[in-house]
N, C-alpha and C positions, 0 to 999 in steps of 0.2 A: 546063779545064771539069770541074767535079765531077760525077762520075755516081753514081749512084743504084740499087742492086741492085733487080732487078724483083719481085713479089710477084706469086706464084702464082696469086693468086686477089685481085681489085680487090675491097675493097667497095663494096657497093652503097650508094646513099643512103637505102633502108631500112633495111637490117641498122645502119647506124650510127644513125639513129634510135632502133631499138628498143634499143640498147646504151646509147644516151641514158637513153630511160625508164629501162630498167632500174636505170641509174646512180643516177634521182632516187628511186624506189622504195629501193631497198636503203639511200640515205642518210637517205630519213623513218622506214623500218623501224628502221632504228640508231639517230636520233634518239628513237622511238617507245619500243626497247628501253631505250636509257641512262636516259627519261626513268622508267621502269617502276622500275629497279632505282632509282633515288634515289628515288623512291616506298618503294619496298618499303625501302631503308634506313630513308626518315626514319620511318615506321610498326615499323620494329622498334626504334631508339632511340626512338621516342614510347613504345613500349610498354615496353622497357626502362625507361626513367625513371618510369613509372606503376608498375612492380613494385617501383623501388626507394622510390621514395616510399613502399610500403605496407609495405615492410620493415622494421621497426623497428632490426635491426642497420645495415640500409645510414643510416638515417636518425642512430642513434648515432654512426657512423661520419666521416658529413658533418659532424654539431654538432661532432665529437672535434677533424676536419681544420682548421674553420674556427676550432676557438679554438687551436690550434696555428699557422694563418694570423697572428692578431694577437701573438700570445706567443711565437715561435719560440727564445723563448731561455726557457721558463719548464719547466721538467722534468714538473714534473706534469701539463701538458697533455699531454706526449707521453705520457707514460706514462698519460695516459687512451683517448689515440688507440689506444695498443699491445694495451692492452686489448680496445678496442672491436673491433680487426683480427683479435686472437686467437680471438675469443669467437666470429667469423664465419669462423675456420679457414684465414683468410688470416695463417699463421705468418712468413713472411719478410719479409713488410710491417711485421709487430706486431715483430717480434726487432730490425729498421733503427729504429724509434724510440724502442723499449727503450732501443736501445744511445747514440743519439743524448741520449737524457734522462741517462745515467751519464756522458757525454765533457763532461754539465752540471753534474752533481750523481752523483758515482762515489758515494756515500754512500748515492744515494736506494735504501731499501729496496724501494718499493713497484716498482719496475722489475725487483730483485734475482727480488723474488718472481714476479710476471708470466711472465721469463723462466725459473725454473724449474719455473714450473708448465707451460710449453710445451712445455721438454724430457721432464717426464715424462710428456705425452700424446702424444709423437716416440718415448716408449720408452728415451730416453737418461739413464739413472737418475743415472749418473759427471757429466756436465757440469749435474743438475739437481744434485744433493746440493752442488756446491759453489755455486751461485748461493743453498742456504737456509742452508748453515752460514756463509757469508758475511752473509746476517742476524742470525743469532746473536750472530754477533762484532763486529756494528755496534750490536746493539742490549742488549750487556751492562752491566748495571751500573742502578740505579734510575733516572737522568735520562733514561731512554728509555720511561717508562711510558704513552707516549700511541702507542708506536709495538708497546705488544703484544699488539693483533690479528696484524700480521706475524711477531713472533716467535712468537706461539702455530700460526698457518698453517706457518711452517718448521719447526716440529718436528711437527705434522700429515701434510705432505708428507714428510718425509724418513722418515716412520712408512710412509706408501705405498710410498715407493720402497723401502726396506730389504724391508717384505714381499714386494713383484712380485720381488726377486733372490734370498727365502728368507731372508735374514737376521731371523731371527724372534726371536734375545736383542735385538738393533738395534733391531728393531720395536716389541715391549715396550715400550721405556726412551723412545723416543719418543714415542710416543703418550700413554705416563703422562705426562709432560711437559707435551703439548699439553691434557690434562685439568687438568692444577693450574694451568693458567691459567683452562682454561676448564670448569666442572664443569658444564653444560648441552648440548653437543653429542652428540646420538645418534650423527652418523658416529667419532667420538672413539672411543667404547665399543665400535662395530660393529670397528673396526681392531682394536682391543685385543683383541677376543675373536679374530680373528683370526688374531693374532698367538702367541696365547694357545693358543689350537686347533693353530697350527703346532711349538711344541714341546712337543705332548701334554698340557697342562697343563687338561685337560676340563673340568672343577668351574668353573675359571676364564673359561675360553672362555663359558660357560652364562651364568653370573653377570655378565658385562660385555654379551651378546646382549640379556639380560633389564633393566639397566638403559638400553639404543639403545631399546627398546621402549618401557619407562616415558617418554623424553623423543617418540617420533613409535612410535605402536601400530600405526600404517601399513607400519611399516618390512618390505616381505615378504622381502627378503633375508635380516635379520636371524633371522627366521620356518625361511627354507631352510636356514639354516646350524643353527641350533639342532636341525631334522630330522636334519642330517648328524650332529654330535655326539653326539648320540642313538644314532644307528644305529652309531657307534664304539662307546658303551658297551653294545650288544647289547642297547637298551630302543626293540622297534619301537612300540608304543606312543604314546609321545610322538614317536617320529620320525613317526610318521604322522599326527600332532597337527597337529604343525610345519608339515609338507609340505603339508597339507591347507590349513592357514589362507595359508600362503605363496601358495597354488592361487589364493585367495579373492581375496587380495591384489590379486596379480597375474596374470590372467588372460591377458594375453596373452603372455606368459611360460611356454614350455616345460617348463622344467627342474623345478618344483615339480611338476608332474602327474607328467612321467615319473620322478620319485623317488620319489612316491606308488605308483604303478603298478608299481614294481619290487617293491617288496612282497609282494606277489600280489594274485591277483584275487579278488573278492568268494566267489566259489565256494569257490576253495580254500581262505581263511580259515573259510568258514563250516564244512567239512569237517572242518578240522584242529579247531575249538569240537567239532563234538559228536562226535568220534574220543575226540580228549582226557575228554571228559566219562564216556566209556562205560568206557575205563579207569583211570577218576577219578583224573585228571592234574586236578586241578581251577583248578590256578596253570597251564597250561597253554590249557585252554577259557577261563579271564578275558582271557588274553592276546588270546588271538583273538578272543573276544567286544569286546572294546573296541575293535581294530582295525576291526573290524566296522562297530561302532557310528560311526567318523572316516568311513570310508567311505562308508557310508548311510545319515546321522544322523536323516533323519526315516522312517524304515524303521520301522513298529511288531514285525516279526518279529524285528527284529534286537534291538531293548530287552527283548524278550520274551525272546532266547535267553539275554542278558545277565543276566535277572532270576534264571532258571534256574540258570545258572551259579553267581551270589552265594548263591544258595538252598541249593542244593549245598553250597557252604564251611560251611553251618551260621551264614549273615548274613540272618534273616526283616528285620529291620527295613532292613538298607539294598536288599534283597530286595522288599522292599514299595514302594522308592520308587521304587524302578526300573519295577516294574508300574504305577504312575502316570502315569510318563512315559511308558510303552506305550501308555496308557488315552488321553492327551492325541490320542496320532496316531493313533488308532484309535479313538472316543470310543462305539462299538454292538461292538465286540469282546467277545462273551460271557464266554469262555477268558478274556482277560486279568481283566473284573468279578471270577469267579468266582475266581481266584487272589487278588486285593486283597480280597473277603471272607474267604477261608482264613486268610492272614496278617493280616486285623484280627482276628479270633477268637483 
């Protein structure tokens, strides 16, 4: 006969009851909770899907996928998907259909370049440079003239990459390059000066900043860099020109202000004008009078010291136009009247 270890303590037929409830509680609480969280899923992919909808790359991305869906043997679909992946900083997604589009079409440029434009916002100059001189070499020769936007883009890029490594004779020959194909790009000229600026070549650096301007006047970097140059040739001046309009530019951008401000500050320029002036330095007070003037251009004191200044050199007539412009920003200033009647007489 099987026996049966005895238990210390029998339960009661309450306690098992209430062990009941409890049982049926904790299983509708769990039910209550699982039901919560698949809630809260489906309302965070609802809303996930509502932000990608409003995302114009996620929505790129989708048109790219689904004509890669019907074409999957067709290169330039991928290689528009790749795009689309790269352009949303999803790079190991974009680099698989790259590479998927070349095991189609090893030729296709437009993949070549993709991928090494990826590489050089990865930092990887070595494995972009040969994805664009492998453009080159696919697109040499006149029967490729429909394909030279690409080849003008790889000798653009390969102008980028030679400068991020210093290779500034590299950078040059490139760039010029990417210009005789294409004589209308401001970022062209903005490299070139660059490039240009890098093996001291100043005059030049100036003259290519000044035409990136002519093609986008917007251009504030272009603006910054021309301040820097400036400030290499010991003309603070125009460096304060630069830096000021770069300021204008771009506002929300540091770097032009604190370039401006390294300068000095308004005081001590205006110190060093009439120091200069008393020991008739008088190329000395222009200097500082014009800096002056980049400064706090609609400042009537500051036109006013400026006028002084030129007046000083023995210049009444460009002396007179300068009180003018005083006269504008201060238009009941007696002092400046009374100067523009002297030099009219």
């Amino acid at each position: 006969m099987e026996t049966h270890p005895k238990l210390s303590a029998p339960i009661s037929p309450r306690s098992g009851a209430i062990d009941v409830i409890l049982a049926v509680v904790t299983a509708v609480l769990a039910i209550a909770v699982v039901g919560s969280v698949a809630y809260l899923g489906y309302s965070v992919l609802q809303q996930r899907a509502m932000e990608r909808a409003a995302d114009p790359a996620w929505r790129v991305i989708e048109g790219a996928s689904a004509l890669v869906e019907e074409s999957p043997e067709d290169p330039q679909m991928r290689v528009r998907l790749g795009e689309a992946l790269a352009s949303a900083g999803r790079y190991r997604e974009a680099v698989r259909e790259l590479n998927a589009a070349l095991e189609i079409d090893p030729t296709h440029t437009g993949a070549h370049l993709v991928l090494g434009i990826i590489a050089v916002m990865q930092d990887d100059y070595h494995t972009a440079d040969s994805y664009f001189i492998r453009i080159l070499e696919d697109t040499e020769g006149g029967q490729f003239e429909s394909l030279g936007e690409h080849r003008e883009l790889a000798f653009f890029y390969l102008g980028e990459s030679a400068l991020s490594t210093d290779r500034y004779e590299e950078a040059v020959g490139y760039y010029k390059a990417a210009i005789r194909i294409n004589r209308g790009n401001a970022d062209y000229y903005f490299g070139l000066g660059l490039a240009l600026k890098g093996i001291e070549e100043l005059p030049g650096a100036l003259e290519n900043y000044e035409i990136a301007l002519v093609f986008d006047p917007t251009f504030a970097q272009a603006h910054y860099e021309m301040g820097q140059v400036y400030l290499m040739m010991d003309d603070r001046v125009n460096a304060a020109v630069h830096f000021a309009e770069a300021a204008r530019l771009a506002p929300e951008n540091d770097m032009p202000t604190e370039a401006l401000a390294s300068l000095g500050t308004v005081e001590e320029w205006e110190a060093r004008a009439y120091e200069a002036l008393e020991r008739g330095d008088t190329d000395a007070a222009l200097e500082a009078a014009l800096v002056l003037r980049v400064l706090e251009p609609e400042d009537a004191e500051k036109a006013v010291l400026h006028a002084e200044v030129v007046e000083a050199m023995g210049k009444p007539d460009v002396a007179l136009e300068v009180y003018r412009e005083a006269l504008e920003m201060a238009p009941e200033n007696g002092a400046i009247k009374d100067a523009i009647s002297r030099l009219e007489r």
